[in-house]
N, CA and C atoms as a LAMMPS dump frame, in Angstrom:
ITEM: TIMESTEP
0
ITEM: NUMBER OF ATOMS
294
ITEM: BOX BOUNDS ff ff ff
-5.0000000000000000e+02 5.0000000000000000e+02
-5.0000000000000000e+02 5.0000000000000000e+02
-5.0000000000000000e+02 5.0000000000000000e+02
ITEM: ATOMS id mol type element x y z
1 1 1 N -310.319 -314.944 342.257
2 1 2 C -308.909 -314.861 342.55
3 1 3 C -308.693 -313.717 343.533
4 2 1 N -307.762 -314.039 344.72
5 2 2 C -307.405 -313.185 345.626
6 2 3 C -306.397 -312.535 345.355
7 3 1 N -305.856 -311.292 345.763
8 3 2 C -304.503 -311.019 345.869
9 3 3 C -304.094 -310.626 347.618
10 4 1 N -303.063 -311.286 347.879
11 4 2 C -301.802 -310.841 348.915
12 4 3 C -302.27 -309.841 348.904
13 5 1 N -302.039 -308.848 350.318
14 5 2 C -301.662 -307.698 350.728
15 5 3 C -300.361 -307.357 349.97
16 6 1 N -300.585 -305.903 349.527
17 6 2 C -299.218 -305.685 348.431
18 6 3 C -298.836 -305.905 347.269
19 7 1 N -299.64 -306.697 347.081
20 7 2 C -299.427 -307.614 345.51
21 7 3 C -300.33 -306.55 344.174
22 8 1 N -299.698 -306.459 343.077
23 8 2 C -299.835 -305.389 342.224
24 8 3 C -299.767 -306.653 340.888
25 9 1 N -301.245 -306.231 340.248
26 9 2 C -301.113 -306.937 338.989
27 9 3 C -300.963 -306.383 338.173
28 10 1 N -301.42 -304.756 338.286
29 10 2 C -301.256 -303.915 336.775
30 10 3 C -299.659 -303.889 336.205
31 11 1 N -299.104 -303.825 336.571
32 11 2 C -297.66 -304.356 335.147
33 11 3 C -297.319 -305.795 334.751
34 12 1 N -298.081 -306.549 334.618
35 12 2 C -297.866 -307.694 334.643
36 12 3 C -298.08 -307.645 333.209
37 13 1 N -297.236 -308.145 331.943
38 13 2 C -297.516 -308.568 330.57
39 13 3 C -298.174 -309.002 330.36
40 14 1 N -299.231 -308.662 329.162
41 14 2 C -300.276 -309.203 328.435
42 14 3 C -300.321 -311.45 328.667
43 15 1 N -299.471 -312.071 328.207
44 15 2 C -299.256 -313.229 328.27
45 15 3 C -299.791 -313.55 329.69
46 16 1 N -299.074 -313.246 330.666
47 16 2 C -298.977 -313.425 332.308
48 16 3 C -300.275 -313.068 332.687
49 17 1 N -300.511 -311.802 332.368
50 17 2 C -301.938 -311.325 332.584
51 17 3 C -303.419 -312.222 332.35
52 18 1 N -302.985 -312.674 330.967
53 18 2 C -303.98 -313.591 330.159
54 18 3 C -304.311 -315.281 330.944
55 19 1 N -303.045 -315.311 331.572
56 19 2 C -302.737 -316.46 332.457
57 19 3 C -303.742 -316.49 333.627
58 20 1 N -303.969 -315.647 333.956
59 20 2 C -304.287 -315.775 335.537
60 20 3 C -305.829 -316.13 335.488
61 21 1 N -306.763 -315.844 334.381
62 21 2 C -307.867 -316.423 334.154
63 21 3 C -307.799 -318.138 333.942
64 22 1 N -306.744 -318.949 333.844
65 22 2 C -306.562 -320.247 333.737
66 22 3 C -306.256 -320.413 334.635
67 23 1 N -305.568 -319.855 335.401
68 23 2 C -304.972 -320.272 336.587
69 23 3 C -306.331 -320.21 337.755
70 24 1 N -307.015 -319.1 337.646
71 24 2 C -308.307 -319.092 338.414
72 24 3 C -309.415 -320.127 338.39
73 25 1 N -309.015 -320.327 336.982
74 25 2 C -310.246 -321.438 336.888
75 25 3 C -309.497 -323.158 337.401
76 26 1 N -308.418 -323.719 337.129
77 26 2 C -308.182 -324.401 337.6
78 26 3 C -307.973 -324.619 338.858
79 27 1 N -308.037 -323.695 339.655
80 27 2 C -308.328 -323.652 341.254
81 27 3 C -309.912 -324.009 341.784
82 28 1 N -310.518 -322.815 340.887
83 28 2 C -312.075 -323.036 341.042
84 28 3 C -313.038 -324.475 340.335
85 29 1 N -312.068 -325.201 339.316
86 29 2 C -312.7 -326.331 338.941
87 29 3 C -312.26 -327.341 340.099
88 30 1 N -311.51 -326.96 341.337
89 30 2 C -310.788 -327.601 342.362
90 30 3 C -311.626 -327.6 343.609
91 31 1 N -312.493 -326.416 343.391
92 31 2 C -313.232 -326.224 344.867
93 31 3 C -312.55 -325.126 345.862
94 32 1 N -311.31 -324.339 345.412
95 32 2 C -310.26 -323.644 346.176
96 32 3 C -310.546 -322.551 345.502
97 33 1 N -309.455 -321.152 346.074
98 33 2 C -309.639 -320.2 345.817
99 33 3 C -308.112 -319.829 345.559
100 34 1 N -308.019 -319.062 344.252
101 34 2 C -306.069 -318.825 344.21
102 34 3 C -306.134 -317.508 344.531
103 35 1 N -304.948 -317.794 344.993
104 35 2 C -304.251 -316.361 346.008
105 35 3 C -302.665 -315.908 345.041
106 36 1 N -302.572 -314.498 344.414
107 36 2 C -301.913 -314.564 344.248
108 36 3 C -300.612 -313.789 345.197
109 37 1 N -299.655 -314.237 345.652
110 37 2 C -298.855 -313.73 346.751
111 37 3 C -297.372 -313.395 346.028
112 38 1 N -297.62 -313.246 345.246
113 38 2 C -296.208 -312.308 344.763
114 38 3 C -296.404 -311.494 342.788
115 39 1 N -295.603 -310.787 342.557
116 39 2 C -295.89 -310.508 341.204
117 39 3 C -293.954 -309.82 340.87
118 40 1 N -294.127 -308.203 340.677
119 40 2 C -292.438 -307.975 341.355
120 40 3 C -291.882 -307.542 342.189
121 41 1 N -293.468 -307.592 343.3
122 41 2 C -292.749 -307.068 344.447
123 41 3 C -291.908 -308.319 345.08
124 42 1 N -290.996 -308.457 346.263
125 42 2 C -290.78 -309.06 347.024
126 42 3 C -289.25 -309.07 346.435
127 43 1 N -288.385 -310.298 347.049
128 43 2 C -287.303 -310.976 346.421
129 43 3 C -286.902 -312.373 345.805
130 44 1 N -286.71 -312.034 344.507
131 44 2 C -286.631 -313.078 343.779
132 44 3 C -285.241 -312.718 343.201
133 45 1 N -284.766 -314.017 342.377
134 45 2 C -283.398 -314.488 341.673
135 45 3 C -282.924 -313.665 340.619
136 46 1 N -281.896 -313.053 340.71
137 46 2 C -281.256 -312.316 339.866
138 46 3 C -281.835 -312.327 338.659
139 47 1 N -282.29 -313.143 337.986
140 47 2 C -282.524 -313.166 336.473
141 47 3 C -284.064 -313.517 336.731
142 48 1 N -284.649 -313.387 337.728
143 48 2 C -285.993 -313.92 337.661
144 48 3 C -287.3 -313.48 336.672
145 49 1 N -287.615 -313.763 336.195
146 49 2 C -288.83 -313.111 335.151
147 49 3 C -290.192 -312.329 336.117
148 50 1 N -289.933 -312.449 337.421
149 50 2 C -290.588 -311.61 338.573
150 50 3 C -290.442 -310.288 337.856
151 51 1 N -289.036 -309.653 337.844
152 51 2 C -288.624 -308.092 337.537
153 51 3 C -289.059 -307.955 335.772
154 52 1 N -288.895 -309.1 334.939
155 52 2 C -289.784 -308.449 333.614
156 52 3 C -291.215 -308.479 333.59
157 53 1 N -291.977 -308.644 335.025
158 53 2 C -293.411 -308.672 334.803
159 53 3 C -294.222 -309.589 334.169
160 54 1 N -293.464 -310.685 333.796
161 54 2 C -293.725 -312.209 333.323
162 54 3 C -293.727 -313.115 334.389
163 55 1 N -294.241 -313.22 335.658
164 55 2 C -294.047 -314.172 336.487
165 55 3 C -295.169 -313.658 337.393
166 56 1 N -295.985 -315.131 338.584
167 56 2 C -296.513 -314.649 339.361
168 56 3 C -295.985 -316.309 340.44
169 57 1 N -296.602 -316.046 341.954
170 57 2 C -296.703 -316.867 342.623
171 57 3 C -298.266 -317.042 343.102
172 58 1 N -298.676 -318.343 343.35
173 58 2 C -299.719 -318.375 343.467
174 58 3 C -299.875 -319.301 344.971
175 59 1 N -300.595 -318.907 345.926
176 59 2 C -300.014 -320.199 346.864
177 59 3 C -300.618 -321.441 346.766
178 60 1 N -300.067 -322.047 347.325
179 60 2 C -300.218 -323.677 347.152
180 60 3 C -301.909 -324.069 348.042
181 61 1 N -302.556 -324.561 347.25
182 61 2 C -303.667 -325 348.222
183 61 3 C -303.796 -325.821 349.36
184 62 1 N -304.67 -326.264 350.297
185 62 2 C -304.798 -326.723 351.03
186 62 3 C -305.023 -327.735 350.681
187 63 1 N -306.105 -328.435 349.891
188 63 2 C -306.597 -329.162 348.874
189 63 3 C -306.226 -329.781 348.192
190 64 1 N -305.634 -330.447 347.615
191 64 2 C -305.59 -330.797 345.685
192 64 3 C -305.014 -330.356 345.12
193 65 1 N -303.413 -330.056 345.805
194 65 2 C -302.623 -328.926 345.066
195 65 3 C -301.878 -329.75 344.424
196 66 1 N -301.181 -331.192 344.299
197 66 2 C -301.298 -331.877 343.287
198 66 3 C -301.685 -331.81 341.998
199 67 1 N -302.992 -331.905 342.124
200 67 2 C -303.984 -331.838 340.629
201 67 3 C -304.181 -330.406 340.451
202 68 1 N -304.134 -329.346 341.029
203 68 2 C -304.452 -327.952 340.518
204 68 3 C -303.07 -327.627 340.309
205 69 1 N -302.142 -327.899 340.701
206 69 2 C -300.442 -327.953 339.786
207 69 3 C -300.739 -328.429 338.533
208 70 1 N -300.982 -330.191 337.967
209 70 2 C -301.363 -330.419 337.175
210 70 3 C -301.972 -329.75 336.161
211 71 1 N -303.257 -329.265 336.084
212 71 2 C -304.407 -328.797 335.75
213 71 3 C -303.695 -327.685 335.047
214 72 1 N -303.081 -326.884 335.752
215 72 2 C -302.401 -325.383 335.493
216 72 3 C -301.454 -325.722 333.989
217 73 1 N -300.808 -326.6 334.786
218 73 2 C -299.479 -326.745 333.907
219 73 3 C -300.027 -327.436 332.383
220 74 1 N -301.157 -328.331 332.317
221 74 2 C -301.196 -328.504 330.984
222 74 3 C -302.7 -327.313 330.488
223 75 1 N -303.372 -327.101 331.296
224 75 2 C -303.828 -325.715 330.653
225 75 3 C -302.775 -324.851 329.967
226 76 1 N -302.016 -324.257 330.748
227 76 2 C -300.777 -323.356 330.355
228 76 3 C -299.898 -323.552 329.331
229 77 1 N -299.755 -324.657 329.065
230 77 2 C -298.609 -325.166 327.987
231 77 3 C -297.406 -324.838 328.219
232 78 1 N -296.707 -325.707 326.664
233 78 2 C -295.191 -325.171 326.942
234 78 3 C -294.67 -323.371 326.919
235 79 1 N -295.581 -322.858 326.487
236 79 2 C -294.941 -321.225 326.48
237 79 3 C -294.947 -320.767 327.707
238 80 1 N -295.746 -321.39 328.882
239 80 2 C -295.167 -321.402 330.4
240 80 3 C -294.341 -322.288 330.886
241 81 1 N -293.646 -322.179 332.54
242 81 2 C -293.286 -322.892 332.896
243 81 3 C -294.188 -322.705 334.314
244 82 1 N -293.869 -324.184 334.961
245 82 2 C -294.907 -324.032 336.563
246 82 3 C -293.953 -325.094 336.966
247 83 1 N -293.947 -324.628 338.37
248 83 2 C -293.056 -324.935 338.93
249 83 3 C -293.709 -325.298 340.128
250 84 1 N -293.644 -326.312 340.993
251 84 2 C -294.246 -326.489 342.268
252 84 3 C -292.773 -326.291 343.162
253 85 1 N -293.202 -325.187 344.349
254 85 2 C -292.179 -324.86 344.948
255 85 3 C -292.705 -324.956 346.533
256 86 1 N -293.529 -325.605 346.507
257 86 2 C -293.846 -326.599 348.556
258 86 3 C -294.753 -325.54 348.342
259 87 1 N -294.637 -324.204 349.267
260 87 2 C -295.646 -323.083 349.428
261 87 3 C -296.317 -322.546 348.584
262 88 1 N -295.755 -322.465 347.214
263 88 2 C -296.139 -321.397 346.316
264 88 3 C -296.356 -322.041 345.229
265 89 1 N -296.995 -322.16 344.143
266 89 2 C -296.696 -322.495 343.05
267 89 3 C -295.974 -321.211 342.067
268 90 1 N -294.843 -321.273 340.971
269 90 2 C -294.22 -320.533 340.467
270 90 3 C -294.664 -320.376 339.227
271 91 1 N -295.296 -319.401 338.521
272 91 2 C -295.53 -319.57 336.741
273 91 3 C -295.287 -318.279 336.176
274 92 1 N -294.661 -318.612 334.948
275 92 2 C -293.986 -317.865 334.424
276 92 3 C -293.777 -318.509 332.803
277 93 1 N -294.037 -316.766 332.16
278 93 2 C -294.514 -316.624 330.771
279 93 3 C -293.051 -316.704 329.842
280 94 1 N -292.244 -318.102 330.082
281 94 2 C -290.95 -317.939 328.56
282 94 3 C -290.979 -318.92 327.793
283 95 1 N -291.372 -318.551 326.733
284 95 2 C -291.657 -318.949 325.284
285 95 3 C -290.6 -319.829 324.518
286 96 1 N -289.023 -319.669 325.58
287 96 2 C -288.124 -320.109 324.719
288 96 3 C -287.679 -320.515 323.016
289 97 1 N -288.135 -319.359 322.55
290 97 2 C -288.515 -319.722 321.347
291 97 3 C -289.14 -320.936 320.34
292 98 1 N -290.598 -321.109 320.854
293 98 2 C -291.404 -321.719 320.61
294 98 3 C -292.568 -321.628 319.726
């Protein structure tokens, strides 16, 4: 797993944190490499889970980003959400009381 220029993982919550080893591997069971390009730096949505350190962006592959969306999202389960957002993929650690 890569990180962005700028991109800071150390405050990222245990959950989110724990994430990114699934998220790595479903890239790498892909043949790709994940990049992560945001965490809380940058600008995100008023209420975004970016600023509680529960969220990352990952960018979208070149590849098979289809199936490594896929892959993510039922690795991850419902206590995430993933979001395919064209460039980026969006994931983020809310449990909604689950």
């Amino acid at each position: 797993m890569l990180l962005k220029a700028g991109v800071d993982i150390s405050r990222l919550n245990r959950e989110i944190r724990r994430a990114l080893h699934i998220i790595d591997n479903a890239f790498f069971d892909n043949g790709e490499e994940a990049v992560v390009t945001s965490t809380y730096e940058g600008n995100h949505g008023a209420a975004s889970l970016h600023y509680a350190n529960d969220a990352v962006d990952i960018r979208t592959p070149k590849k098979r980003g289809k199936d490594i969306f896929t892959l993510i999202k039922n690795r991850l389960g419902v206590k995430f959400d993933v979001v395919d957002e064209q460039d980026h993929i969006h994931i983020e650690y809310d449990p909604k009381g689950v």
